[in-house]
N, C-alpha and C positions, 0 to 999 in steps of 0.2 A: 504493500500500500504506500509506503514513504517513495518508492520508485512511480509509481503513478503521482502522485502527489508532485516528483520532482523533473517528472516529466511532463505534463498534461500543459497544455497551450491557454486552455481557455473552461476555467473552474466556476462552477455555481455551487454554492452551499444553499441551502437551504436549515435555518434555524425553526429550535422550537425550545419549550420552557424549561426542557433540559437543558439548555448552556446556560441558566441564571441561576437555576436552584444553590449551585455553588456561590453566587453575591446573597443569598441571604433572601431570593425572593421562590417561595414554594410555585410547583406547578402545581396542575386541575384535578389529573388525572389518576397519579401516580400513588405509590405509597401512602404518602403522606401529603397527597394533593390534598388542595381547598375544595374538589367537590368530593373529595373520595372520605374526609373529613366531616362535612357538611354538605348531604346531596342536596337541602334545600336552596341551598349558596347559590344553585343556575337558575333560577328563579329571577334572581337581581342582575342575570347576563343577556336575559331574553328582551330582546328590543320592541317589541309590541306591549311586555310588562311595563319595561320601563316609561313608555308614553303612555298608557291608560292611568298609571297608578301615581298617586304622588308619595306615597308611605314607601311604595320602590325605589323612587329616585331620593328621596330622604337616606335612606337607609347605603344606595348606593355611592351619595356623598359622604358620608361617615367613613365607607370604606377606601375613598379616595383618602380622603383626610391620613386616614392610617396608613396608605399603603406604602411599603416596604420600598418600592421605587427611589423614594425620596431621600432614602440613604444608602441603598446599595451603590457598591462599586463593582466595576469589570472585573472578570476574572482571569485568570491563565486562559481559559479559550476563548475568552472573547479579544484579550490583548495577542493569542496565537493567530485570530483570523486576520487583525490588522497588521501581524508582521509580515504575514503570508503575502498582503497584499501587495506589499515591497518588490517582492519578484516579477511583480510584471502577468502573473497565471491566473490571478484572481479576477474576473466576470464580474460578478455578483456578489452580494450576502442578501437573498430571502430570508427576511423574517416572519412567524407569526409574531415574534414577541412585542411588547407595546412600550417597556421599560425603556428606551433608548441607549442599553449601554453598550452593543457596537461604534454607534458614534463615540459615547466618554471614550473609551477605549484605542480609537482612535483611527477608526473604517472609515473611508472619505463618505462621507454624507451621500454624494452623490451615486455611489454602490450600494447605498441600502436599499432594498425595498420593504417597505414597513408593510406587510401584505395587510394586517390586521389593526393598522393604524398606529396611533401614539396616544399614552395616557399621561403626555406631554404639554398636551393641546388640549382646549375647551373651545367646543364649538356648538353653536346655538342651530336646532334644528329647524325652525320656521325663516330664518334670514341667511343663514349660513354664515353671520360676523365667525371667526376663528380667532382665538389668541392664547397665548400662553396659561396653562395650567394654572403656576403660584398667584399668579393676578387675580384669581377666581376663590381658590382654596381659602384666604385670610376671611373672606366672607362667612363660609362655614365656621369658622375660629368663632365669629364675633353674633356668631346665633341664626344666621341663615340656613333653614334646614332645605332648603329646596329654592337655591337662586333663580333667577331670571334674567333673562341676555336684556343688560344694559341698551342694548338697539331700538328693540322691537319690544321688551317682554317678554317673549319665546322660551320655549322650554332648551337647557341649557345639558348637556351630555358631555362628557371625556372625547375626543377623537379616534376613539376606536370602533371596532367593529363589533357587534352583538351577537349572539343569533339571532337567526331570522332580519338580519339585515343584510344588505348586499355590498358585496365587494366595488370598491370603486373599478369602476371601466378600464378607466388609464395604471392601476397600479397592477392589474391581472394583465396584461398589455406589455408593459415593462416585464414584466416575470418570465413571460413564454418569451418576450423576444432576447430576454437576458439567458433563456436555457433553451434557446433556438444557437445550433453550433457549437455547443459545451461538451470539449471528450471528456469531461469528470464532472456528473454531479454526486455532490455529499450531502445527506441528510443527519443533523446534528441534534441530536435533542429533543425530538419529536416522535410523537407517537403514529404518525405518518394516518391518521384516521379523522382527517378535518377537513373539508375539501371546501372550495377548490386548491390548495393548499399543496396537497396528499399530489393531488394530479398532476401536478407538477413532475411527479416520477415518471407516472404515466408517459407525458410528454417526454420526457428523456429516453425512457426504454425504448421506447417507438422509433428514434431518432437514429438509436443504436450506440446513446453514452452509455459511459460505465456507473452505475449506482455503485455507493457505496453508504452503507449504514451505520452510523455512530450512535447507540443509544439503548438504555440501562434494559429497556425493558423490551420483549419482539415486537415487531412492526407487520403490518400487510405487509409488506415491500420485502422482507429477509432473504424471500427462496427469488425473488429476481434481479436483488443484488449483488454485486461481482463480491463484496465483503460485506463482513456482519465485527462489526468489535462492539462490546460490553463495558469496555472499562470506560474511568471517570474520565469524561472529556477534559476536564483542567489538566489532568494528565498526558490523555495520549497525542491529546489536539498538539501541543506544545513540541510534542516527541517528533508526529509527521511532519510538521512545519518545521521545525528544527534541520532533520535529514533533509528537506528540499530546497535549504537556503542556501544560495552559495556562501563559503568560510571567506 
């Protein structure tokens, strides 16, 4: 795998909530996920909930308020994908994740694809204003349980995706034409069961790249990928990129 890695022209990764768990931020699904934890928790993920209900978006500003984002740092793989980037082989980095710390880390802004948006950003669903996250948060601090977009009034949501919401046009777009030509895609972290997402492999098998699977637990994808590794990505991430650097 370090031989492909140190040979491959043109790489897409594709991340998922495995590469944060190690900053300190849990996935959904997993062990010790948020919904595997608390299945009522995707209730507060569902985006037709969170427009009918106001006691939803209450509850789901709280959870912004807390979330772990706001102090996590990058880790070994997230700082391995941006050394990787160095070489000249890096395409891409697909994300699901919404935390931003590909970029802390130090990914050109311009190679990420935030598939599943940013819980970076607060944007208002009836006008579309957008703006930074901490500008909105101090509100909740100071007893707003349920803001409203300074614009319009409008009901106001995180920049991410929901379920039952749709993927932006142009960010699925970017994606296939970033893993249109890729002789290595790596899937990092991800439980490869979210789509359109997931499809993305699809799209590469198809193509005739090489899959390659990073992550703790099995995947759809395992019997049509060229490799399967199990170990901690902070680890082995650092190990392959490492062997494919020129000394």
């Amino acid at each position: 795998m370090a031989r492909w890695f140190a040979e491959a022209e043109a790489v897409v990764v594709l991340t998922g909530a495995g590469i944060s768990t190690e900053s300190g931020i849990p996935d959904f699904r997993g062990p010790q996920g948020v919904w595997t934890k608390n299945p009522a928790a995707q209730f507060m993920f569902t985006y037709q909930n969170y427009l009918a209900d106001p006691e939803v978006r209450k509850q789901a500003w709280q959870a912004r308020l807390a979330s772990p984002v706001w102090t996590a740092e990058p880790n070994a793989g997230h700082r391995a994908l941006a050394d990787y980037e160095r070489t000249g082989r890096l395409r891409a980095v697909l994300t699901q994740n919404i935390d931003g710390l590909h970029q802390a880390a130090g990914s050109s802004p311009e190679l990420v694809v935030e598939l599943h948006g940013t819980a970076r950003e607060v944007v208002c669903l009836d006008c579309g204003d957008q703006n930074p996250m901490p500008g909105t948060l101090p509100r909740i601090e100071a007893g707003e349980e349920d803001p409203a977009c300074l614009e319009c009034g409008g009901i106001l949501k995180s920049a991410t995706i929901s379920f039952g919401q749709e993927l932006l046009p142009e960010v699925i777009e970017a994606a296939v034409a970033a893993t249109r030509g890729a002789d290595l895609f790596v899937a990092i972290g991800t439980s490869l069961g979210v789509y359109p997402a997931a499809g993305l492999c699809d799209y590469a098998i198809a193509h005739g790249t090489r899959l390659v699977v990073l992550n703790a637990e099995p995947t759809p994808y395992d019997e049509d990928a060229s490799a399967v590794l199990r170990q901690p990505i902070g680890e082995v991430l650092p190990r392959l990129v490492q062997a494919a650097s020129p000394v």
